[in-house]
C-alpha positions in Angstrom: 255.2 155.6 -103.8 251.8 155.1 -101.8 252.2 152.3 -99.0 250.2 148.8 -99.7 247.2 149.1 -97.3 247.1 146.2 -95.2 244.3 144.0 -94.5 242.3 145.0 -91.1 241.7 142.2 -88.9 238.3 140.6 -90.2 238.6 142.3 -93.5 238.3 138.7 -95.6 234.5 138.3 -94.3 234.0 141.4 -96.6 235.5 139.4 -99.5 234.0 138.1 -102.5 234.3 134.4 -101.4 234.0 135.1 -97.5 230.6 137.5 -98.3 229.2 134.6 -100.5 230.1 131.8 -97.8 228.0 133.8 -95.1 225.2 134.9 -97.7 224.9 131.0 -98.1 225.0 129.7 -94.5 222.4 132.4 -93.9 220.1 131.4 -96.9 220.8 127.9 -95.5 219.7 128.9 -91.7 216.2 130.5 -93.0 215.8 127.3 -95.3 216.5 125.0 -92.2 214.7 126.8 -89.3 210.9 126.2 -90.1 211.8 122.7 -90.4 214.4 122.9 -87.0 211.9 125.5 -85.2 208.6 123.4 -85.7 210.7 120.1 -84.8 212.1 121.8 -81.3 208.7 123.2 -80.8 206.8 119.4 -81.5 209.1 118.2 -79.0 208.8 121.0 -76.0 204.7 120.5 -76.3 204.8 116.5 -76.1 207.5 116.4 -73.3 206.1 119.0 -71.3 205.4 118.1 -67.3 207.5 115.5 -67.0 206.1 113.3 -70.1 209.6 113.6 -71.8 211.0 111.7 -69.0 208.7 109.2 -68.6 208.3 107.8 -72.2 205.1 109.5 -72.8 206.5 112.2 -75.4 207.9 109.8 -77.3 204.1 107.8 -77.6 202.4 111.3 -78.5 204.8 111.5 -81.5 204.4 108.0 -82.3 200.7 108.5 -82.2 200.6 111.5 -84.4 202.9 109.9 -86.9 200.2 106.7 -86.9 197.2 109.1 -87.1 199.0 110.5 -90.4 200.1 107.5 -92.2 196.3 106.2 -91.7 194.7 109.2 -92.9 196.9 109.3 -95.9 196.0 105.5 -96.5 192.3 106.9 -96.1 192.4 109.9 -98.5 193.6 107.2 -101.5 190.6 104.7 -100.6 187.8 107.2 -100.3 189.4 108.5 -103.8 189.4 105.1 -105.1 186.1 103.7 -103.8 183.7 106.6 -103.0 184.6 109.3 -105.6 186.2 108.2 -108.7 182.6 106.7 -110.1 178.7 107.4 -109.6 176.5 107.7 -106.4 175.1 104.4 -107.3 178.0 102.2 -108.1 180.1 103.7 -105.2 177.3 102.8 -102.6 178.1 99.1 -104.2 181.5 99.4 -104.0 181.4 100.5 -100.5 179.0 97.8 -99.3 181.5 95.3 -101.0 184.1 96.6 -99.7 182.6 96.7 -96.1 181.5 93.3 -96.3 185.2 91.9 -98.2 187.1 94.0 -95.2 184.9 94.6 -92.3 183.8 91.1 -91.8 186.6 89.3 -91.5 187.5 92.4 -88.9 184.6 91.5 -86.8 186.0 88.0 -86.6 189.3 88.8 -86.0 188.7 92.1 -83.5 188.3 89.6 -80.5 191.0 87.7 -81.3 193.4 90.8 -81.1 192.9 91.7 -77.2 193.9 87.9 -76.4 196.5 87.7 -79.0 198.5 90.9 -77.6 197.7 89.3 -74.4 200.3 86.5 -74.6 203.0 89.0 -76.1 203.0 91.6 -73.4 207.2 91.5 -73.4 207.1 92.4 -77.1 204.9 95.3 -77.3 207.6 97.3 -78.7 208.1 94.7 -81.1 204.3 94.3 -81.9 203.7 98.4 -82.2 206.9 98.4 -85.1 205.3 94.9 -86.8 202.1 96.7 -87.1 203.6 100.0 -88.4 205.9 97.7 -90.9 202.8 95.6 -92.0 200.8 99.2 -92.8 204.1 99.8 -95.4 204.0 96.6 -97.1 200.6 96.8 -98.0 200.9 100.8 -98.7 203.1 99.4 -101.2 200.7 97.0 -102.4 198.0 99.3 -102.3 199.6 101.6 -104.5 199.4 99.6 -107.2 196.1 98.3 -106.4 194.4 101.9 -106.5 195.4 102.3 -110.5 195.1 98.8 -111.3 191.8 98.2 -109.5 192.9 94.5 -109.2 191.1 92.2 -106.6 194.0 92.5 -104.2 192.9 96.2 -103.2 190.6 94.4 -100.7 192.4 92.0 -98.8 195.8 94.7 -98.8 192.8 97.3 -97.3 191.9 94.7 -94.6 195.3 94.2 -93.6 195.7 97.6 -92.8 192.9 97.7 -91.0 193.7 94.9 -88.6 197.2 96.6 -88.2 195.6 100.0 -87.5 193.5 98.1 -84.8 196.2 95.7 -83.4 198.3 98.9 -82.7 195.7 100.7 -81.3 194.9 97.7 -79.0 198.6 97.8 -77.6 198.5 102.1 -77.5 195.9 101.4 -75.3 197.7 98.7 -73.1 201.5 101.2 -73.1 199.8 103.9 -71.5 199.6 103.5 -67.8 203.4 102.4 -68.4 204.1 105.8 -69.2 202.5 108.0 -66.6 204.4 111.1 -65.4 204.4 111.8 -61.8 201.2 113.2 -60.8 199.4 112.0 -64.1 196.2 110.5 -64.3 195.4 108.1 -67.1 192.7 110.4 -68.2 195.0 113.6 -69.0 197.9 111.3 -70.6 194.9 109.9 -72.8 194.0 113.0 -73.7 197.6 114.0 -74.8 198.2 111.5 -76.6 194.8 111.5 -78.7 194.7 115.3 -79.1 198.5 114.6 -80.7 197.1 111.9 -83.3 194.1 114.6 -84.1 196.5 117.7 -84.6 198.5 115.1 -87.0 195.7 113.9 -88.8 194.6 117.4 -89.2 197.5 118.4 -91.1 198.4 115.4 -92.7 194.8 115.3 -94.6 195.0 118.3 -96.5 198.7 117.3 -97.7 197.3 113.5 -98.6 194.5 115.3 -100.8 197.2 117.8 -102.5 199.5 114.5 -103.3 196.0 112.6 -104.4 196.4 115.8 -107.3 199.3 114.4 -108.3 198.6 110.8 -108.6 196.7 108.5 -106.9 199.9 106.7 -105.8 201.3 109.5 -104.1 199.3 109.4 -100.6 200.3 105.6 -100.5 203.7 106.5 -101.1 203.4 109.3 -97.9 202.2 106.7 -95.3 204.8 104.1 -96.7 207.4 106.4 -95.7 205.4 107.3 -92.4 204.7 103.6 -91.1 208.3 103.3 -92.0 209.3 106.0 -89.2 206.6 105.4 -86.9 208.1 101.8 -86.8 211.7 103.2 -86.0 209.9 105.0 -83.7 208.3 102.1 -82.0 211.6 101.4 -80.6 212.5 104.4 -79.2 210.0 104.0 -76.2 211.4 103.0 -73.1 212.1 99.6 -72.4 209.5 99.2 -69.6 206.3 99.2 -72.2 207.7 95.7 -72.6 207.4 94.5 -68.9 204.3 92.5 -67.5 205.1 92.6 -64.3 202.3 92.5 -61.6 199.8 91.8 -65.0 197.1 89.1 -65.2 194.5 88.7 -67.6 191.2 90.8 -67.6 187.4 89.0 -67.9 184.2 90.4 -68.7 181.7 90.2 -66.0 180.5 92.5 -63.5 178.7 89.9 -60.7 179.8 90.3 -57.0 182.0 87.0 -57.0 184.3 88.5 -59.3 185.1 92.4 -58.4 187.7 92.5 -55.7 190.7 90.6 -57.6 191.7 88.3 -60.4 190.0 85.1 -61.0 192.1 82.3 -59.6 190.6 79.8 -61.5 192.1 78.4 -65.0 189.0 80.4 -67.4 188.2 79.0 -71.0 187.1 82.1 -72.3 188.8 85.4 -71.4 187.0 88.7 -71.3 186.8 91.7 -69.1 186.6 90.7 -65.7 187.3 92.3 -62.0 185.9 95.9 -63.9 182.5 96.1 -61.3 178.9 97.2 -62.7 180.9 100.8 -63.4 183.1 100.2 -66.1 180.7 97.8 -68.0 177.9 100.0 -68.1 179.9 102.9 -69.2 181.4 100.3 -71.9 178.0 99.8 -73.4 177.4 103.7 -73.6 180.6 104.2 -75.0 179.9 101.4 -77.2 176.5 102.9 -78.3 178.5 106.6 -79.3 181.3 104.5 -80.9 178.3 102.8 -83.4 176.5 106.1 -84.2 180.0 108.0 -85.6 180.2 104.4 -87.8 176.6 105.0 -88.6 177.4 108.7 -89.4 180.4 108.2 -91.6 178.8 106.0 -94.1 175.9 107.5 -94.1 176.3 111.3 -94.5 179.0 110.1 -96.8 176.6 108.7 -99.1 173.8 111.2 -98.2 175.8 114.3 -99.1 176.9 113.2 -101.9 173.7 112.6 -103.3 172.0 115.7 -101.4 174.8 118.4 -100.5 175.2 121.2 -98.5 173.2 124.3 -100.7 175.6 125.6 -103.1 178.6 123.5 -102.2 179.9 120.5 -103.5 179.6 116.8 -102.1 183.6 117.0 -101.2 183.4 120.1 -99.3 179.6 119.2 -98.1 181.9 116.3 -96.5 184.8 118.1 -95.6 182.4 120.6 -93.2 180.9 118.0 -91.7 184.2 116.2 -90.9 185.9 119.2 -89.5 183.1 119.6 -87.4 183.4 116.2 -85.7 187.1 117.0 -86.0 186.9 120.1 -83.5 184.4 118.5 -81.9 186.2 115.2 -81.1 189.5 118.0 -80.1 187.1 120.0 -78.1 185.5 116.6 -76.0 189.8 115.8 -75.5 190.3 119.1 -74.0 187.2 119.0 -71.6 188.3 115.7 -70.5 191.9 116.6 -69.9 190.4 120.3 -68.0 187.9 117.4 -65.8 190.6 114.9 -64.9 188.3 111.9 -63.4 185.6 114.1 -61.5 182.4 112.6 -61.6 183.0 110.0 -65.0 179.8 108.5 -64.6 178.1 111.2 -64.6 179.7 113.0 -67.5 179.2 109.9 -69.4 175.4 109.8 -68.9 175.2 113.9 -69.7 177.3 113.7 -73.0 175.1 110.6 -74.1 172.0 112.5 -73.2 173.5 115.4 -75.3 174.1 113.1 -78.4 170.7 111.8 -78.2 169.3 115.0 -78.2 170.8 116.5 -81.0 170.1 113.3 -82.9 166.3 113.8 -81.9 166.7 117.7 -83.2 168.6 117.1 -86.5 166.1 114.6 -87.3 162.8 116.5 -86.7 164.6 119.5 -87.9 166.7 118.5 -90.6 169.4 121.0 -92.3 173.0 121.3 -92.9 173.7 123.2 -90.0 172.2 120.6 -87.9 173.9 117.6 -89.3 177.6 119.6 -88.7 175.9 120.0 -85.0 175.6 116.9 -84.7 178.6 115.6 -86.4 180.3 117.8 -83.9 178.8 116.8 -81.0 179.0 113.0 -81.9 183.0 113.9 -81.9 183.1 116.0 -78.6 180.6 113.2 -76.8 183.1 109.8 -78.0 185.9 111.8 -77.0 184.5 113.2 -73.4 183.1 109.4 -72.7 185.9 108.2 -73.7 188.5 109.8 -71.3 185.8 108.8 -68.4 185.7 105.4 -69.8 189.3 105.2 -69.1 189.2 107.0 -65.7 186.8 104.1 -64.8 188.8 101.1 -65.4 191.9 103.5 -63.6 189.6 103.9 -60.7 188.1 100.9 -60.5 190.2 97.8 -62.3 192.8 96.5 -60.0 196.1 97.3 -61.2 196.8 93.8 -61.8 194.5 93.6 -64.9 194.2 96.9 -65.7 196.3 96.6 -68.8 194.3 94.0 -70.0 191.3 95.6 -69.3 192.3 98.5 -71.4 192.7 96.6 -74.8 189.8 94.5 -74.7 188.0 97.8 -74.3 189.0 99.2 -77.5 188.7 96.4 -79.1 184.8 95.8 -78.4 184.8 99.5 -79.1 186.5 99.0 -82.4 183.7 96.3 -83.1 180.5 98.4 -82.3 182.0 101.2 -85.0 182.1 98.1 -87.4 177.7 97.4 -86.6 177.4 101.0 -86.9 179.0 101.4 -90.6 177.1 98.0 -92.2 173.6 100.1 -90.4 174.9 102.9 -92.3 175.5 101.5 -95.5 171.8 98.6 -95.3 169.9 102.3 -94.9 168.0 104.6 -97.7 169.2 108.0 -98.3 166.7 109.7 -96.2 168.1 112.4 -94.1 165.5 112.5 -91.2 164.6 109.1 -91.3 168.5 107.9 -91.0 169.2 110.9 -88.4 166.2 108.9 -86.5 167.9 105.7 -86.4 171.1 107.3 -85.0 169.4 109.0 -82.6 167.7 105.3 -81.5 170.9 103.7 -81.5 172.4 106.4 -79.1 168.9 106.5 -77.0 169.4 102.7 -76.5 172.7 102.8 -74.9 171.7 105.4 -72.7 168.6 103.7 -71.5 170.1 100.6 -70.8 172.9 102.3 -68.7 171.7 105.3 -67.5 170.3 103.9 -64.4 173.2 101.8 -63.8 175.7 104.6 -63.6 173.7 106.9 -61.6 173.5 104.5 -58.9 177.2 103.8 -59.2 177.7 107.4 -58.5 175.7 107.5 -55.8 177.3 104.5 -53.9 180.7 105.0 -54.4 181.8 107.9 -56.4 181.8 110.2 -53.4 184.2 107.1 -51.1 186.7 106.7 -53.7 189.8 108.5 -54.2 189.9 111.0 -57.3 193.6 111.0 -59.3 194.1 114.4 -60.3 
């Protein structure tokens, strides 16, 4: 009688059961790891150098994650408002909406700056209630969008002063955050190119759940806002500290550029921030009005005139990728530059925009309307970043933080002029490329000069952060 043969050690992995158990766990590592990999990967690149330990990481994702609920809110608007009826009545719809939404925003964009002001120990707390307010009124929104009910407007304007009132307090967090050895201008430039790579892949998904219904991108930044506010709390506790903080006031004459007013002032503003910073305000000011101008008017213009043998949607989408790359192209010169020489980088990119302006208007095509979309992107970017080296160099540190959020928010303002200019104008390519380039040409006039001589007189004295 032939012995039993006995089971070798390891012989029940090459069972039935045991061979089905690994097959499984295998299946379920390959299933798991792009999701796993592409997390472990997000979080090496945005807590590299130190920016992990600092809190900065943490911002970047919270950034992206706020660039890609907004752009999802965007996608079901522009669907709802722009492209779901005729040239005509969407050119109506638009100017109603601008003036139901926009408006109000202009009234209430100064108000922000002083509002976050008085809060500075709940900036946590302020960052979540914006991110919460953006998914109650996705909610709302989404009902809205198939309804068309008056509420669409007044939900839309909510989110925009919650976009704004976060971005106002972004702006303020970041010099809380700096690694050792950063400059404000590089952890700027981290954070924004993170929001850009977001919104870059959260737009196509938006438009493929648009296919679906047009609920669905609402439904994608409810569940976003919803994490970027759990998010919100997960930065470090010192973002909440105003220690060694006053209150910033805009002027730029001698009596006022060495330290804090130490009088009680009626009207806050920008103040202590030097000839410098305001001059380079106003040219950033005059970029941040042309892309306004640019959106709502190629918008409108392509649609009626596109691209050759394309579409008004992808005549839109080239142009927007254009001043995508462009806008990540200006955040990676900025970061590669540090603070060398911001004045005069700010005068050169404003001299760039104008003269593209001046060239896609005398010389109008597609190709030069994507140029100058692009460039328009690379040059608010680029003066950007040296806006923000400015006030590092040359704000004290007292109101610096201050000085930061009543920046963006008379930034946020000029984009506002710049869309109503867009929208009051004819759809005449050369003769609305003209006005953009005027608008741009204007800035730079006005501070050209000014920044020049600043360079001159102190840019060689003053010490450079790398």
């Amino acid at each position: 009688m032939a012995a039993a043969k006995t089971p070798t050690k390891g012989s029940s992995r090459l069972s039935g059961p045991g061979r089905m158990r690994g097959s499984l766990r295998a299946v379920g590592r390959a299933l798991h790891f792009p999701v796993t990999g592409t997390a472990r990967g997000i979080r090496k690149a945005t807590h590299a150098h130190g920016a992990g330990e600092s809190g900065l990481g943490k911002l970047i994702e919270l950034h992206g994650v706020n660039g890609a609920g907004d752009v999802m809110v965007t996608v079901a608007l522009a669907s709802t408002v722009f492209f779901s009826v005729p040239t005509d009545e969407a050119r109506g719809r638009v100017a109603l909406y601008l003036a139901i939404t926009m408006a109000p925003f202009t009234l209430l964009a100064p108000v922000i700056g002083p509002l976050l002001d008085r809060i500075p120990h709940g900036r946590r707390a302020a960052m979540a209630g914006a991110m919460l307010a953006r998914a109650l009124l996705a909610i709302v929104l989404s009902g809205a969008v198939v309804t068309g009910g008056i509420e669409l407007y007044p939900a839309a304007l909510g989110v925009l002063v919650s976009s704004k009132a976060y971005g106002v307090v972004r702006s303020a967090v970041v010099p809380r955050l700096l690694p050792p050895g950063f400059s404000l201008v590089k952890a700027n430039s981290r954070v924004t190119l993170g929001g850009l790579l977001a919104t870059g892949i959260a737009a196509p998904i938006g438009a493929g759940l648009q296919q679906i219904g047009p609920r669905w991108p609402l439904y994608g930044a409810f569940v976003l806002f919803i994490v970027g506010a759990v998010l919100s709390f997960t930065l470090p506790p010192k973002v909440d500290s105003a220690k060694g903080e006053d209150t910033a006031l805009l002027a730029a004459d001698e009596q006022h550029l060495h330290g804090p007013h130490r009088r009680p002032v009626k009207r806050p503003g920008l103040r202590t921030v030097g000839p410098a910073v305001t001059h380079a305000l106003a040219a950033n000011a005059s970029i941040r009005c042309l892309t306004g101008f640019l959106i709502f008017f190629l918008a409108f213009l392509l649609r009626e005139h596109p691209v050759s043998g394309q579409s008004a949607a992808v005549s839109l989408g080239i142009v927007g990728v254009s001043a995508g790359v462009g806008n990540a192209l200006g955040t990676a010169v900025g970061a590669w530059l540090r603070s060398r020489a911001p004045e005069i980088i700010i005068v050169t990119v404003v001299a760039c925009v104008v003269g593209v302006a001046v060239l896609a208007s005398v010389f109008f095509s597609a190709v030069l309307v994507a140029c100058l979309a692009a460039m328009a992107g690379f040059a608010q970017a680029l003066a950007k970043l040296s806006l923000d080296a400015l006030i590092q160099r040359d704000v004290p540190e007292l109101v610096r933080t201050s000085a930061f959020a009543r920046s963006e928010t008379l930034l946020q303002m000029a984009w506002v002029l710049g869309g109503a200019i867009g929208i009051a104008l004819p759809l005449d390519g050369p003769v609305g490329l003209a006005v953009g380039a005027a608008i741009v040409a204007g800035g730079w006039l006005t501070t050209v000069r000014g920044l020049i001589h600043s360079a001159r007189r102190g840019g060689a004295t003053r010490p450079r952060v790398a």
